[in-house]
N, C-alpha and C positions, 0 to 999 in steps of 0.2 A: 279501666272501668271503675267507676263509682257509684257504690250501693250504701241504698241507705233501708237496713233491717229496724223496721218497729215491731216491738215487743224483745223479752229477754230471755223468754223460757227456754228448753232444750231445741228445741228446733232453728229458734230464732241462732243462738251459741252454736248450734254445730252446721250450720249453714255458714257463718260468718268463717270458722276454722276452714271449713271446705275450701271457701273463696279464695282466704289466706294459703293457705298451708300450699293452693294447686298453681299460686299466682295468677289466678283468674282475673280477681280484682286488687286498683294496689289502694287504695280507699274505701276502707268500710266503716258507717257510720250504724251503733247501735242503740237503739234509744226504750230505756224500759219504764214504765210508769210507778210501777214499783220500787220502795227503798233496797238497798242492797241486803243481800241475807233475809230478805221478807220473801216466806213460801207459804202455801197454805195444802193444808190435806198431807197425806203420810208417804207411805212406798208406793215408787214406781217402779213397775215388772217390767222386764224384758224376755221375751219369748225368745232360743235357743237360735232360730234363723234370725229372729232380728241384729243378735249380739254377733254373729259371723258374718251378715248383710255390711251391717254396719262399721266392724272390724276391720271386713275386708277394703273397706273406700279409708279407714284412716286407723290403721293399729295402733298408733300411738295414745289416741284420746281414747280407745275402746279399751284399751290394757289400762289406762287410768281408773276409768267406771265399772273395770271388773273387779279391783282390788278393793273396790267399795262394796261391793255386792254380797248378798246372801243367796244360796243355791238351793233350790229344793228341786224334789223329783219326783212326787208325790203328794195326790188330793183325794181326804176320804170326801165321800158324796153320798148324801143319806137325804131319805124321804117317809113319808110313815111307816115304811111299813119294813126296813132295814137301813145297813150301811155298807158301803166297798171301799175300801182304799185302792185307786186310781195309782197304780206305776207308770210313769211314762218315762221314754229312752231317751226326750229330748231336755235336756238340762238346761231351764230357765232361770232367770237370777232377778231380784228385786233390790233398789236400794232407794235410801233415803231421799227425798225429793228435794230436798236442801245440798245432800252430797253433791247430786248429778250437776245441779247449778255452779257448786262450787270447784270441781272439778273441769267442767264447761270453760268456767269464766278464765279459771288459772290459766289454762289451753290459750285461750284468746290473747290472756297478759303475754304470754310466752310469744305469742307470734305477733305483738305490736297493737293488737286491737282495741281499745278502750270502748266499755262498756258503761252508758254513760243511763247512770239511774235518776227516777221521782223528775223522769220528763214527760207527760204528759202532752197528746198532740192533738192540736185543736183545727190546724188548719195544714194542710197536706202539701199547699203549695211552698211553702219553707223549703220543700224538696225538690222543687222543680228540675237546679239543676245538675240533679243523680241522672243514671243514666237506666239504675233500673230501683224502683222504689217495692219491697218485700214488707208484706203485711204476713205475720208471724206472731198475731195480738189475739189470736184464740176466736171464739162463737162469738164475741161482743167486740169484732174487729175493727177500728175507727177506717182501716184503709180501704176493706168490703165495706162497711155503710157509707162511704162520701160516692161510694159508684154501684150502691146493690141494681140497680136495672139493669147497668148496662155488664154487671157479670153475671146477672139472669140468678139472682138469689131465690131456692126454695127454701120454704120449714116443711119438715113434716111434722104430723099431729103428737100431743104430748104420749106418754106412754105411760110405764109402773113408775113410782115413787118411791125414790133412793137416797142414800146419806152416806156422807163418808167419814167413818170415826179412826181411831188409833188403838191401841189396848197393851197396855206393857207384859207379855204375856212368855215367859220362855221356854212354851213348849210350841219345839218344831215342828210345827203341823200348820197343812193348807188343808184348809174347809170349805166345803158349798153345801150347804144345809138347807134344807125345804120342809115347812114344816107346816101341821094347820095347829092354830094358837085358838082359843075360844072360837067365837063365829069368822074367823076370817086362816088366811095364809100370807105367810111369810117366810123372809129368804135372808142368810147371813152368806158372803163370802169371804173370808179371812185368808190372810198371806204375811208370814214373817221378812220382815227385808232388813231386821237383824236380828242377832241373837234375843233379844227382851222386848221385840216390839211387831206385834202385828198392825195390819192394815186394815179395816173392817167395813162391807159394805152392806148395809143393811136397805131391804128392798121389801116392796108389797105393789101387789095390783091395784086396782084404782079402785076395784069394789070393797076389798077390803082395808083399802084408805077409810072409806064412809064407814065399815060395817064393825070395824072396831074403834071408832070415833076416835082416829089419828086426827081429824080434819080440825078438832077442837081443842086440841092438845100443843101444850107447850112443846118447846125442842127436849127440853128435859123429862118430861114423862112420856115422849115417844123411845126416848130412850129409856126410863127407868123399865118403860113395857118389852122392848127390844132384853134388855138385862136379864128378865124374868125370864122368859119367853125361852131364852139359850143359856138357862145360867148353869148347865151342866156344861158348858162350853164355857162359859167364860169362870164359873167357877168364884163368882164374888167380884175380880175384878172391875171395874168400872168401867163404860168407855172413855177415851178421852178428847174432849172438841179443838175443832181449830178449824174455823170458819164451817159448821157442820150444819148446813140449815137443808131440811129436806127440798128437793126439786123432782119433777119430771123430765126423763129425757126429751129433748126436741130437736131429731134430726137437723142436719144444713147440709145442703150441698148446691153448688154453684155450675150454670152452665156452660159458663167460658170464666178460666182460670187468669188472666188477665187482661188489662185493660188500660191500649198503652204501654205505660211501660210500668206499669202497679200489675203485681202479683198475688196471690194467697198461696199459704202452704199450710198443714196441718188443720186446726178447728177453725178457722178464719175459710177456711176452703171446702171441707168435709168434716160432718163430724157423725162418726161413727159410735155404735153404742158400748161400750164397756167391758159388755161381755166376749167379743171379739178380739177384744186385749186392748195392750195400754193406747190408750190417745198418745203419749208421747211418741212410742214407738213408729205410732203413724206419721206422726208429725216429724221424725228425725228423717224417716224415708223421704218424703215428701222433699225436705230440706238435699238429702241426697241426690234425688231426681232434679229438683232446680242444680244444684250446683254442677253436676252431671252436663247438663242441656247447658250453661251458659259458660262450663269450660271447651268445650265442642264449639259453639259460636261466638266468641266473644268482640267479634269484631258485627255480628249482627245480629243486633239485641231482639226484634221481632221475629227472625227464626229463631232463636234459640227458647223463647218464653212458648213460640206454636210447637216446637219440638219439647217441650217439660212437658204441654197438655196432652199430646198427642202421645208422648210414652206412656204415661202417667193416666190415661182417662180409665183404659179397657179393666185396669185393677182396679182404680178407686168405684168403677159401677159395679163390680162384681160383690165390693166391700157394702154400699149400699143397700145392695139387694139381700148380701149375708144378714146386713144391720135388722132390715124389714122383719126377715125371716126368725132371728134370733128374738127381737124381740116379741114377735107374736108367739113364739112359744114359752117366754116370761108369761106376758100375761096372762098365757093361757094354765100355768105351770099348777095353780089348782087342781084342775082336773088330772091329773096323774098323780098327785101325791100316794095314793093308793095301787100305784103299778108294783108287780115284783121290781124290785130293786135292781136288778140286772135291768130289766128293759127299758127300765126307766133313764139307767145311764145310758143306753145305746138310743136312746131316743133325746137325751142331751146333747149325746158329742155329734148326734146326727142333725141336730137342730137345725144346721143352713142347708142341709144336703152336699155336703163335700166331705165326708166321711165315708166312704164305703171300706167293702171289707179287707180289701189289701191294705188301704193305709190305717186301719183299725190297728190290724196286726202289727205293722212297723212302730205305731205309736202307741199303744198301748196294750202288748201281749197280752197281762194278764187280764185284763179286761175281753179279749179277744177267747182268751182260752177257757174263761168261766162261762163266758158265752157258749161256745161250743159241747163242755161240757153239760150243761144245761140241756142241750140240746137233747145231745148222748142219753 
C-alpha cells in the first residue's frame, strides 16, 4: 500500500508510525508546508485516557511523549464570588508542542519514514498514484477544499473570542478563571507543560468584545488589558506571543469522511472546541481509527476508508453536539459569574450533560464531597 499524508502535525506523524510500525503500508510519503522545527502556540495536554488510548495502539512512541511531559492533577476554578481547587484522579500530562513533533518525527526516522518539509501542495493530482491520499493539514485543509461538496462541508457560526499566549511562570498550578472586568467578562485558562512555562488562553463573549472596545485595540493592548485584568495571577509577568492573533471559533465538520480514495483526519475533518480538550488529542485518535480500519482491510481500500467512517462517526457526532453545548455555555458564562461557587463548578463540569453524579464522584471526589456537604 501507498499513502501519501499531507500535513506534518501530530496526527499527520503518528498515523504515518501506525502504518509503519503495523506494516500496513510499505510507502509512506509525508509532506509538510512547514520548515522543520517551525511550531506555533505553546503546550499540548493529553487527557489521562487519551495517553492509555493511545499507549495502548503503540507503547513505544507514547513512553517517548511521556518522558516529555509535565503531570498535573489539579485546577483551581474561581468566579466572582469565590474559588475551589479541583482534585481529580485522572492524571493528565501537557508537553511542549515542539517536543511532541520532535519526538514524532524521530519515531518516523526510526522506522524509515522521511518527513519531507516547506512543500506546499497546490495541485492534488501529483498523487494520483497513492492508493490512499490522507488530508491531516488542519481547518484550512487544501485536500477538504479541492472536494468540500462532495465531503458535504459545514461551518458553524462564529462564537467567543480567544488567544493563545505562553507565560514563563513556575508555579505549578492549572487555572480557569471567570471574571467581570469593568463593563464586560472575561476568562483565563492556564496550564504548565513544564516546570517555568505555562500555556494561557485568554477568552471573552462577543458582547463584551464591543463593550470593552477589544474590537479597536491592538493585539498588545488586548493583551496589556488581559495583564491588568489577572495580574494577581500572573503577578507582573508578561505574556508571551507566538503567532497570538485573537480569532473566533468556527466549528467544521464533514458529512462523508472520504472521497475516493482522499480522506480527513483530525481539524481537516472535525473541529471541536477547545474546551473539550486538546484538538491534537482528537486528531491522534482519529489517526488511530484510520490506521485501525486500513490495517483490517488493506487489500480493500473502499472498505476499509467506509469502515474508519462508520467506527468513527457515532463519537465524533456526539463530540459535536458536546462542542454546541459547551460552547453555549462560554457564551453564556456572564450570567453565572455571581453563582455560589460550588454550583457554579457543577454547572461547568455539567456543561455537555455527560457528567452525572456517579462519575462526578470517580472523577472528582472532592468536588463531589463539598457538594454534598453543602448539601448537608
Amino acid at each position: 500500500m501507498k499513502v501519501c499524508i499531507i500535513g506534518g502535525g501530530p496526527s499527520a506523524l503518528f498515523l504515518a508510525i501506525l502504518l509503519k510500525s503495523r506494516g500496513t503500508a510499505e510507502e509512506i510519503l509525508v509532506l509538510e508546508q512547514n520548515p522543520k522545527d517551525a511550531t506555533y502556540g505553546f503546550g499540548v495536554g493529553l487527557a489521562a485516557s487519551a495517553i492509555d488510548k493511545l499507549g495502548a495502539a503503540d507503547p513505544v512512541t507514547m513512553a517517548a511523549l511521556e518522558e516529555k511531559m509535565h503531570f498535573l492533577t489539579n485546577q483551581v476554578i474561581q468566579n466572582n464570588t469565590g474559588e475551589f481547587k479541583l482534585e481529580t484522579t485522572a492524571m493528565g500530562g501537557a508537553i511542549t508542542r515542539l517536543d511532541i513533533l520532535t519526538v514524532l518525527e524521530q519515531r518516523c526516522r526510526e522506522l524509515g519514514i522521511e518527513v519531507h518539509h516547506q512543500r506546499r501542495i497546490d495541485d492534488l493530482a501529483e498523487f494520483d498514484d497513492y492508493d490512499v491520499v490522507v488530508g491531516a493539514d488542519g481547518a484550512n485543509s487544501v485536500v477538504r477544499t479541492a472536494h468540500e461538496q462532495d465531503f458535504g462541508t459545514q461551518r458553524s457560526p462564529h462564537g467567543n473570542y480567544f488567544v493563545w499566549w505562553g507565560c514563563a511562570k513556575t508555579k505549578l498550578e492549572a487555572g480557569l478563571r471567570f471574571r467581570s472586568y469593568k463593563n464586560g467578562s472575561i476568562m483565563v485558562h492556564y496550564y504548565p507543560y513544564t516546570p517555568d512555562m505555562w500555556t494561557v488562553v485568554g477568552e471573552l463573549d462577543e458582547q463584551s468584545w464591543f463593550d470593552l472596545g477589544m474590537d479597536k485595540m491592538t493585539n498588545a493592548e488586548r493583551k496589556a488589558l488581559f495583564e491588568e485584568a489577572f495580574e494577581d495571577i500572573f503577578e507582573g509577568t508578561p505574556m508571551i506571543e507566538n503567532k497570538s492573533d485573537w480569532n473566533q471559533f468556527a466549528g467544521i465538520r464533514n458529512e462523508r469522511w472520504s472521497v475516493g480514495n482522499r480522506v480527513l483526519v483530525g481539524d481537516a475533518l472535525y473541529r471541536a472546541h477547545f474546551s473539550l480538550g486538546s484538538g491534537t488529542r482528537l486528531a491522534m485518535e482519529d489517526a488511530l481509527g484510520l490506521a485501525d480500519a486500513l490495517a483490517a482491510s488493506p487489500d480493500d481500500i473502499p472498505a476499509a476508508l467506509a469502515a474508519y467512517e462508520e467506527n468513527g462517526k457515532p463519537r465524533k457526532a456526539g463530540l459535536m453536539e458536546a462542542t454546541v453545548r459547551s460552547l453555549d455555555w462560554y457564551a453564556h458564562v456572564h450570567e453565572k459569574l455571581d453563582m455560589p461557587i460550588l454550583e457554579f463548578i457543577r454547572s461547568y463540569m455539567d456543561r455537555t450533560g455527560r457528567m452525572p453524579a456517579d462519575r462526578l464522584h470517580e472523577y472528582a471526589p472532592n468536588l463531589a464531597a463539598a457538594l454534598e456537604a453543602q448539601v448537608a
